[in-house]
C-alpha positions in Angstrom: 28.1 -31.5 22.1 25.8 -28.6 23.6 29.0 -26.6 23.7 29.5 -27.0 20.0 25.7 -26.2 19.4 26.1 -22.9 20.9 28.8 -22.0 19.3 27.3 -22.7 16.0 24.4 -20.8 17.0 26.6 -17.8 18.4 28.5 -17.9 14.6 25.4 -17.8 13.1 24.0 -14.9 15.4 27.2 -13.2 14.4 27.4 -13.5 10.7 23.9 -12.6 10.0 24.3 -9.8 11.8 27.1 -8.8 9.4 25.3 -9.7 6.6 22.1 -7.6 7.7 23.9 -4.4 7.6 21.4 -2.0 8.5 18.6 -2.4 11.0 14.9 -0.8 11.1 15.7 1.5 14.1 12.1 3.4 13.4 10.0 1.9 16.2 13.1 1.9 18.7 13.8 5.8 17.9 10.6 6.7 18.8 9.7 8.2 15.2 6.3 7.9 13.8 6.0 10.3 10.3 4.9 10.0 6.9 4.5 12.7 4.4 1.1 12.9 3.1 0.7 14.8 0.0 -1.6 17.6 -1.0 -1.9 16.6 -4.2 0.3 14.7 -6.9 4.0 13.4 -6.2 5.3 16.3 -4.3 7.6 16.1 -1.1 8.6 15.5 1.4 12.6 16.2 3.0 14.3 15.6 5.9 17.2 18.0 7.2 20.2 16.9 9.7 20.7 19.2 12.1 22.6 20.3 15.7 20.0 23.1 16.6 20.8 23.0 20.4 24.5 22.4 20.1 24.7 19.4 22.6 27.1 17.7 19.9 24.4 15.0 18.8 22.3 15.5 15.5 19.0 16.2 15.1 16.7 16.4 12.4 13.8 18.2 10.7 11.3 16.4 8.6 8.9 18.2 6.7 5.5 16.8 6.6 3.1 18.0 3.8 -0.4 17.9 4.9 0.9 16.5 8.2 2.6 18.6 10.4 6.6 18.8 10.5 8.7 17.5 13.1 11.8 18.8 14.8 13.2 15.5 16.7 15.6 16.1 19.2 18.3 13.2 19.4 17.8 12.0 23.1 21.8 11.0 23.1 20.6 7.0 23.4 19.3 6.3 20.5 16.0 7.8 20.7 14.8 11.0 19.3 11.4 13.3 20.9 9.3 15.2 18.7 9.7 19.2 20.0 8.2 20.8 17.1 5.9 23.2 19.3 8.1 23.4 22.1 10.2 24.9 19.7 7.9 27.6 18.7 7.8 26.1 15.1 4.2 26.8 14.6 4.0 29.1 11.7 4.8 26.0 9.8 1.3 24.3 10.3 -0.3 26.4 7.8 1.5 25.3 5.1 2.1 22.6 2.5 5.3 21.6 3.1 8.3 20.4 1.1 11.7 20.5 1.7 14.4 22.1 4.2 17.8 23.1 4.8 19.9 24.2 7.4 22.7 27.0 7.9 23.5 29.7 10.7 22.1 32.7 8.5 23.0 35.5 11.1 26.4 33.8 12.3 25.2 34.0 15.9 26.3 30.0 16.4 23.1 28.5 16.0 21.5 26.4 13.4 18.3 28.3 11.6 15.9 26.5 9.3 14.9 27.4 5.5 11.7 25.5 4.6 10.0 25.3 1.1 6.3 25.2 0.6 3.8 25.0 -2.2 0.2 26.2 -0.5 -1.5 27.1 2.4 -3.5 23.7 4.0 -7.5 23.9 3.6 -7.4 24.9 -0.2 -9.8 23.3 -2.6 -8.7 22.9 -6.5 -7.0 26.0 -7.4 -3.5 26.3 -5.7 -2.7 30.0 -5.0 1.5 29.7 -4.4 2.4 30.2 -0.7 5.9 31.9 0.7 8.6 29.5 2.1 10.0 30.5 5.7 13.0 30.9 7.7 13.3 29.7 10.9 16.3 32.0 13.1 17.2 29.4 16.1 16.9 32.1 19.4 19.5 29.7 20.9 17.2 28.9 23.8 15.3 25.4 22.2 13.2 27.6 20.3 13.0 29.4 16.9 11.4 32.2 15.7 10.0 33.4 11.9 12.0 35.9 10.4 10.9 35.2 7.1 9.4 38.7 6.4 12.2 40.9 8.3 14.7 38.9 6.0 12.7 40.0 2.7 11.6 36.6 1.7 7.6 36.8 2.7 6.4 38.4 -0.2 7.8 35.8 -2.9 4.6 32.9 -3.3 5.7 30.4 -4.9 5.4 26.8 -6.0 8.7 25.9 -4.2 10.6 22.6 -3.8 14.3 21.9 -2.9 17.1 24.5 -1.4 20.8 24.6 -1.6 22.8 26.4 0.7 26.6 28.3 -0.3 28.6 31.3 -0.1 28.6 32.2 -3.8 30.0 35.7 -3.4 32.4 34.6 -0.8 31.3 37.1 1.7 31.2 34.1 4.6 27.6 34.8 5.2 25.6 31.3 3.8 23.3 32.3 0.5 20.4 30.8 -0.7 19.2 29.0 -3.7 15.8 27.9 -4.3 14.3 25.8 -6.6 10.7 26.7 -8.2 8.5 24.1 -9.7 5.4 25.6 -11.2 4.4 29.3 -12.0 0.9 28.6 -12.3 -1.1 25.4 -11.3 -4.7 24.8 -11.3 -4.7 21.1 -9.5 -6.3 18.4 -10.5 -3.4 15.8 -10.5 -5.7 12.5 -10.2 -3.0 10.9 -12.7 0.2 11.5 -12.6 2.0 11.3 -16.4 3.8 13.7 -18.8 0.7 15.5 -19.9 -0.9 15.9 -17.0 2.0 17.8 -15.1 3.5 19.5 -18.0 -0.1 20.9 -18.7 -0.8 21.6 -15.1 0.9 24.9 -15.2 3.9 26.9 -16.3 7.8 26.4 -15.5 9.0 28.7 -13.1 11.8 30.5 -12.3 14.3 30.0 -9.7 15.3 32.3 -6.4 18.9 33.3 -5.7 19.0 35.0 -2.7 22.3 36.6 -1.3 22.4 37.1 2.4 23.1 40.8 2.9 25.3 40.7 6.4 22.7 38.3 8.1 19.9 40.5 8.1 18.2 40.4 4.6 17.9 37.8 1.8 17.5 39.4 -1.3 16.9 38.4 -4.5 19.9 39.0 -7.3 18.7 36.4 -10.4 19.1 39.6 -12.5 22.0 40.7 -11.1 23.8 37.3 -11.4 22.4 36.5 -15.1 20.3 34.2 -14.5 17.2 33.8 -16.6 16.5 30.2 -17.3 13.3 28.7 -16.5 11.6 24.5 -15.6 9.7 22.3 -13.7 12.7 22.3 -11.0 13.3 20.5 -7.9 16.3 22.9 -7.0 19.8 23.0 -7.4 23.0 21.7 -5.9 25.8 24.2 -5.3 29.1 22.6 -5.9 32.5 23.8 -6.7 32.9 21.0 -10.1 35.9 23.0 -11.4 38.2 23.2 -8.8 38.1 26.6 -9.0 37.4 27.4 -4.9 34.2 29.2 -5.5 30.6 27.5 -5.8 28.8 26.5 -9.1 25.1 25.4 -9.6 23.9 22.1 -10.9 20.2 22.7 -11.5 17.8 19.4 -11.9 14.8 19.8 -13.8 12.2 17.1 -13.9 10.5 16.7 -18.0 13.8 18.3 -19.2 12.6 16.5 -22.3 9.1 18.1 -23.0 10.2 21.5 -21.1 13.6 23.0 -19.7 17.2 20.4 -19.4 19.1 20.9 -16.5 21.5 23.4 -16.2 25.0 24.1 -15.3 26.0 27.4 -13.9 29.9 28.4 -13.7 30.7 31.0 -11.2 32.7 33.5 -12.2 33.6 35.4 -9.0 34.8 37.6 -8.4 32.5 38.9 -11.4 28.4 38.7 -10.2 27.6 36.7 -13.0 26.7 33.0 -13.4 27.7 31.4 -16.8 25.8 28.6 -18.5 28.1 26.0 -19.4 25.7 22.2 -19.7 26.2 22.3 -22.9 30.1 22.0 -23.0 30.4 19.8 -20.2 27.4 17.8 -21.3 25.6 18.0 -18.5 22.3 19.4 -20.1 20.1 16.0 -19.3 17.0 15.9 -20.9 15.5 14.1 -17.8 13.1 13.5 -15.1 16.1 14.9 -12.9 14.6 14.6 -9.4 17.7 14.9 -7.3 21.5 14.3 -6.8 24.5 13.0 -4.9 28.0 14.4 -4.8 31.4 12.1 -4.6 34.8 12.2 -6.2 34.1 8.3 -7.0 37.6 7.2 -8.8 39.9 10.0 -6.5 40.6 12.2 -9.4 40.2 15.1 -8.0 37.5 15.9 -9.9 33.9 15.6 -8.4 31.2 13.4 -9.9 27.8 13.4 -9.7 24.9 10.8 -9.0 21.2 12.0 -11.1 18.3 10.2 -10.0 16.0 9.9 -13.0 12.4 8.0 -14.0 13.3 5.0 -15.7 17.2 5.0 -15.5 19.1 7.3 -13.3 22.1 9.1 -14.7 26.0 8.4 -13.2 28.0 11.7 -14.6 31.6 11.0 -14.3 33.8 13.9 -14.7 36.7 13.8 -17.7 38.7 17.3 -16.5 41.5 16.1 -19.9 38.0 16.8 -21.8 36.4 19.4 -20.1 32.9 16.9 -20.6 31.2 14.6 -18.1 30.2 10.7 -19.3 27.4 9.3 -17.9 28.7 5.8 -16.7 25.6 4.1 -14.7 25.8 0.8 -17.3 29.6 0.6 -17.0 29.4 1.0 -13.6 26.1 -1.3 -12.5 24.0 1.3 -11.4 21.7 1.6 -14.4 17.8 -0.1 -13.2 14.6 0.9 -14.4 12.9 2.5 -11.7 11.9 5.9 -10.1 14.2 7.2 -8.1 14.2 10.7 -5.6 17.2 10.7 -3.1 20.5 9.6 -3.3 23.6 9.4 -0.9 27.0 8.6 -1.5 28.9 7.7 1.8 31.4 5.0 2.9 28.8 3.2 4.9 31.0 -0.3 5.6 34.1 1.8 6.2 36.2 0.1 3.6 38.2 2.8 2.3 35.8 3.0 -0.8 32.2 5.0 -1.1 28.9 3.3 -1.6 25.0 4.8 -2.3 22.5 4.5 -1.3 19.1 5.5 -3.4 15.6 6.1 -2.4 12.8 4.9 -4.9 8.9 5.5 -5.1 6.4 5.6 -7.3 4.2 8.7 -8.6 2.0 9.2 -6.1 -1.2 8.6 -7.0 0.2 5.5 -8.9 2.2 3.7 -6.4 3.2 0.7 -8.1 6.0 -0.9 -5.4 9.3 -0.4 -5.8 12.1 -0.9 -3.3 15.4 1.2 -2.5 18.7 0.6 -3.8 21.8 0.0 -1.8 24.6 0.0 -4.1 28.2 -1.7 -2.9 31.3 -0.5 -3.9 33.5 -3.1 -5.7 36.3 -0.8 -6.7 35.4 -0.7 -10.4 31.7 -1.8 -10.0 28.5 -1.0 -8.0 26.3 -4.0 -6.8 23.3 -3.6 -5.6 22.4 -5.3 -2.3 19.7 -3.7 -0.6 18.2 -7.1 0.1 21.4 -8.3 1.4 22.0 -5.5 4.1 18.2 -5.0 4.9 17.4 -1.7 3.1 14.9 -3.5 0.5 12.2 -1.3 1.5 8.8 -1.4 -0.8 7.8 2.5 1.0 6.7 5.3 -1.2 9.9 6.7 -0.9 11.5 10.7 -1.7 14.0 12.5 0.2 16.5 10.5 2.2 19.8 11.8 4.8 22.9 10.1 6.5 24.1 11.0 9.8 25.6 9.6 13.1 23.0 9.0 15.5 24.8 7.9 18.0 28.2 9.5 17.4 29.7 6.2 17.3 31.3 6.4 13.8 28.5 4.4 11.6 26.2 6.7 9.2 22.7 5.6 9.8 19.8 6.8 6.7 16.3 8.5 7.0 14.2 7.3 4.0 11.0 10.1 3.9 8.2 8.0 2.7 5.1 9.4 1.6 1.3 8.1 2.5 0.5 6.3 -0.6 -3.4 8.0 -1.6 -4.6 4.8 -2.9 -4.9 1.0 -1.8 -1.3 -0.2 -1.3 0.3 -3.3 0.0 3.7 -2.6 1.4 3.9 -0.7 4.4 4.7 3.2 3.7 6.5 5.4 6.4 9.3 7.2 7.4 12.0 4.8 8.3 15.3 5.2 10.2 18.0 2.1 9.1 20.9 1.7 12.0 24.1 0.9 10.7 25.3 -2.4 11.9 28.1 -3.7 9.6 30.8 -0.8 10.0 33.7 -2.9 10.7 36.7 -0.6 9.9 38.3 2.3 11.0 36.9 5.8 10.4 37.3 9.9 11.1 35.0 12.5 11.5 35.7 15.9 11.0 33.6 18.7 11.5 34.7 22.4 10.0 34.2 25.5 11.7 34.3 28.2 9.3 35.4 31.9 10.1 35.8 33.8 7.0 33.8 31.2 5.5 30.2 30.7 6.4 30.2 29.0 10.0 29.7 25.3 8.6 32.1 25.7 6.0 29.7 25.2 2.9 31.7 23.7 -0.6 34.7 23.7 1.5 37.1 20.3 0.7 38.8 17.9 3.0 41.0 15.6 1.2 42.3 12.6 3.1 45.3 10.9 2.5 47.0 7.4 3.9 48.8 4.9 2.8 48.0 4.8 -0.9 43.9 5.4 0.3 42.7 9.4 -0.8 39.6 10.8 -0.6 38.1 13.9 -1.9 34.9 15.3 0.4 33.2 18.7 -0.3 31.1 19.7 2.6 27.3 19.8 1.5 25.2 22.4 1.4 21.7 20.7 1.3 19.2 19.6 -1.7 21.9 16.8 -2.1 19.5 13.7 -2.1 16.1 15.2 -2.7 14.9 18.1 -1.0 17.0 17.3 2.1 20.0 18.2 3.8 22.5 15.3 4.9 25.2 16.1 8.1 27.7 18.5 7.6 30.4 16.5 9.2 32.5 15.0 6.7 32.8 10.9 7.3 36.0 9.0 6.1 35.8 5.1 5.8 39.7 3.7 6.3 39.1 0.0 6.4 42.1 -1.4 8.1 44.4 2.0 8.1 45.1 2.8 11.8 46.7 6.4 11.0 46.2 9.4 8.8 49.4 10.8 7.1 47.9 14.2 6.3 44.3 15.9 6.0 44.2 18.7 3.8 41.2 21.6 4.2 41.0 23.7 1.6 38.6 26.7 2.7 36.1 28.3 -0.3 37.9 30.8 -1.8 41.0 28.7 -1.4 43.1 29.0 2.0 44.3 25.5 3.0 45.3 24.2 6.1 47.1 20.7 6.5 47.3 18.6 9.6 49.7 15.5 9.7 49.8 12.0 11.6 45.9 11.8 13.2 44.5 9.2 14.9 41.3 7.0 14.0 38.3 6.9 15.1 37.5 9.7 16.5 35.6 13.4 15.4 38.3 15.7 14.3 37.2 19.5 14.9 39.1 22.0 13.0 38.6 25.6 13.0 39.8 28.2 10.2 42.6 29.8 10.9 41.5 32.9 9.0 39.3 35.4 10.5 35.9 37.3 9.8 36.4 40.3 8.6 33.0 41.9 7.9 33.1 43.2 4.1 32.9 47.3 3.7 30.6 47.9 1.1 31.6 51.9 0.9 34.9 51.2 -0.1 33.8 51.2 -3.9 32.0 54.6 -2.9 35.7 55.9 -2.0 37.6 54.7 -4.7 35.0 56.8 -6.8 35.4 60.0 -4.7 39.6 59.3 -4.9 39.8 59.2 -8.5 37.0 62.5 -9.3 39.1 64.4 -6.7 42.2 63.1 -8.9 40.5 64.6 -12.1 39.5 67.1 -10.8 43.1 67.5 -9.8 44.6 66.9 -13.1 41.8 68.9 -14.7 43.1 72.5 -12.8 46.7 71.7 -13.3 46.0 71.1 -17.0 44.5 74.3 -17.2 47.5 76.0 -15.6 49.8 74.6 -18.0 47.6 76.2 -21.0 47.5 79.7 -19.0 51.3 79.7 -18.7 
């Protein structure tokens, strides 16, 4: 009889640990952050990042009032806070918000772009403060380049950045998202009048990365002239098209600015607005996105998170239109929500999201996250279920492998709330403990690309199972930057009958019966070749020497 009792117990053990699905790893990780704001809703991100190139992820999480942290992933589990080791102090005198990571200089190292909104120690009046970049010395520390790179001298009310080669040079450029133009504080209440009267819409920074050295801004130059209470943009190649668009999200798209859609035209320097014909102008309190190909068309979609009901925008390429499908598709709840993350987190062969929710900080009314199951043609959400009903304040949230064993764990940012609240609210780390199927990672290394491959696509196929992956560039969730290593849920599939890269600007490469569960590295086959700005400056002297040319035998002819 004992025996049977034991075994009950051992089957109960098992199956709840199935059901759980995701653990609070916080506490065992060693991580103790929250974001505490300066004033208002604002912040905070978290970026996923290798900076010392031990082949473990680390990550960066910006703090606000608090400081930031760099946590260095101890390889078991744990992580140890090395922000000053790392020489990251010129980051403590600012009001912090979100971050992103790329190798800037192609050295081989990660650096570190962080957006700010003040200096700390202010009183009412907010002057705007400059953001900084971090260049990774490749010892453990980092050092601030931000004024030798040209980017010092812009103040600014900033908020989220998204990384991509937009000119196709393979050195990474920058987009950054601006949130006020002016702001006098005084956000005791947090409501439509009270931010959209608080200051001025802003404009947006796009910076293009002149050979690794500079970062200069080319709005002008690229035609870009539109204007909102923004918390950044998401570069994203949504036509197929091998170069990198621009979704912009603008929060009070109603009362101010929608958000935008920008076509690149390369090889023309010019950005083309194009929400309006592909429907995409929201009128919404767009805080923040996720990117999937979510029915294997091809096509990507795209996950809005909104106040009140977030937005699910479903490419139609026979149209040329994107359909907002959140009711047809179950993810349509009131609540406010920041991050988002699409990933196969149960490794089924199908994607699910994840969603981070808070309140308006000073409000802070509790309201939990969403975890969103894929059930082929419907989402259902079971964050109780899988242990991610979290009541935090929460805002910018990123997936990654902690311990390179195949599951995507999530990092919720939660902020302090200011007022008297009853949940607990603080940064939390949720280990994945239901991944059951197969899997493949597969990490890019980009040569005439930028070094982590930016908008570059992996498309998966076996058996009758494809998958479509673009490789992110960062302010995908909310102010945050998720892994760059692609993940690929298989469910029961055991090998992969092809993997197809297709490189920005449109080489591909194809690889044919790969093994499971493993990380796949794959390098570019095409080289660097650093561009030659003077060639333009030769073809001019060519054809006025031509001219000139034809000019003196012309007026040979007319002597004779």
């Amino acid at each position: 009889m004992r025996r049977y009792f034991y075994f009950f117990i051992f089957y109960f053990l098992i199956i709840n640990s199935w059901c759980q699905g995701f653990v609070d790893h916080t506490k065992n990780a060693g991580i103790n952050h929250f974001f505490e704001v300066y004033e208002g809703m604002f912040g905070g991100g978290v970026a996923v990042l290798d900076f010392n190139n031990d082949g473990f992820e680390d990550l960066y999480l910006t703090g606000g009032m608090q400081d930031d942290q760099l946590l260095e992933n101890q390889k078991d589990g744990t992580f140890k806070n090395v922000f000053r080791e790392a020489n990251l102090e010129a980051a403590l005198e600012f009001v912090t918000q979100g971050v992103a990571t790329a190798d800037f200089n192609r050295d081989g190292w990660l650096d570190l772009f962080i957006t700010t909104i003040t200096t700390k120690g202010q009183k009412k009046s907010i002057p705007r403060a400059r953001n900084i970049l971090f260049l990774n010395q490749g010892d453990g520390t980092f050092k601030d380049q931000s004024l030798a790179f040209g980017i010092e001298g812009a103040e600014s009310f900033s908020t989220g950045i998204s990384i991509g080669d937009f000119n196709l040079d393979g050195y990474p450029d920058v987009y950054v998202g601006n949130y006020f133009t002016d702001y006098d504080g005084g956000l005791k209440e947090i409501s439509d009048a009270t931010i959209v009267n608080a200051g001025k819409t802003a404009k947006g920074y796009l910076y293009e990365n002149k050979k690794g050295k500079k970062l200069v801004e080319v709005s002008k130059k690229y035609e870009l002239n539109h204007r909102g209470f923004s918390f950044g943009g998401i570069f994203t190649d949504f036509d197929n098209d091998h170069d990198l668009d621009l979704i912009i999200n603008n929060d009070f798209g109603y009362k101010a600015k929608p958000n935008y859609l920008l076509e690149n035209l390369y090889p023309k320097k010019k950005f083309k607005y194009v929400e309006k014909t592909y429907k995409m102008d929201l009128r919404i309190n767009a805080m923040g996105g996720a990117t999937a190909d979510i029915n294997a068309d091809g096509f990507l979609d795209y996950f809005i998170t909104n106040i009140r009901f977030n937005r699910f925008m479903i490419q139609n390429p026979e149209e040329n239109i994107f359909i907002d499908k959140a009711e047809t598709l179950g993810t349509q709840f009131f609540t406010i929500s920041w991050g988002a993350n699409f990933n196969d987190f149960d490794h089924d062969g199908d994607i699910d999201l994840f969603v981070s929710n808070g309140d308006l900080n000073p409000n802070c009314v509790p309201m939990y996250n969403f975890y969103f199951e894929n059930e082929r043609s419907f989402y259902k959400e079971n964050s109780s279920k899988y242990g991610l009903k979290d009541y935090g304040v929460g805002r910018g949230s990123a997936v990654f492998d902690l311990e390179n064993d195949g599951d995507m764990d999530i990092l919720v940012i939660s902020q302090k709330p200011i007022r008297p609240y009853g949940p607990p609210s603080i940064t939390r780390l949720y280990k994945n403990v239901m991944a059951t199927g197969n899997y493949l990672k597969v990490k890019l290394k980009g040569n005439a690309s930028t070094p982590s491959a930016f908008g570059s696509r992996i498309k998966l196929f076996s058996d009758s199972l494809f998958i479509n992956h673009e490789i992110d560039g960062g302010n995908t969730s909310h102010l945050s930057h998720n892994s760059r290593i692609g993940h690929f849920g298989l469910g029961y599939r055991n090998t992969i009958d092809s993997l197809q890269v297709e490189w920005p600007g449109g080489k591909k490469q194809v690889l044919y019966n790969i093994p499971v569960n493993q990380t796949l590295q794959i390098e570019e086959e095409e080289t660097f070749k650093e561009s030659n700005d003077k060639s333009y400056l030769w073809i001019f002297i060519i054809i006025i020497f031509l001219g000139f040319f034809l000019l003196l035998n012309y007026k040979k002819q007319l002597r004779n």
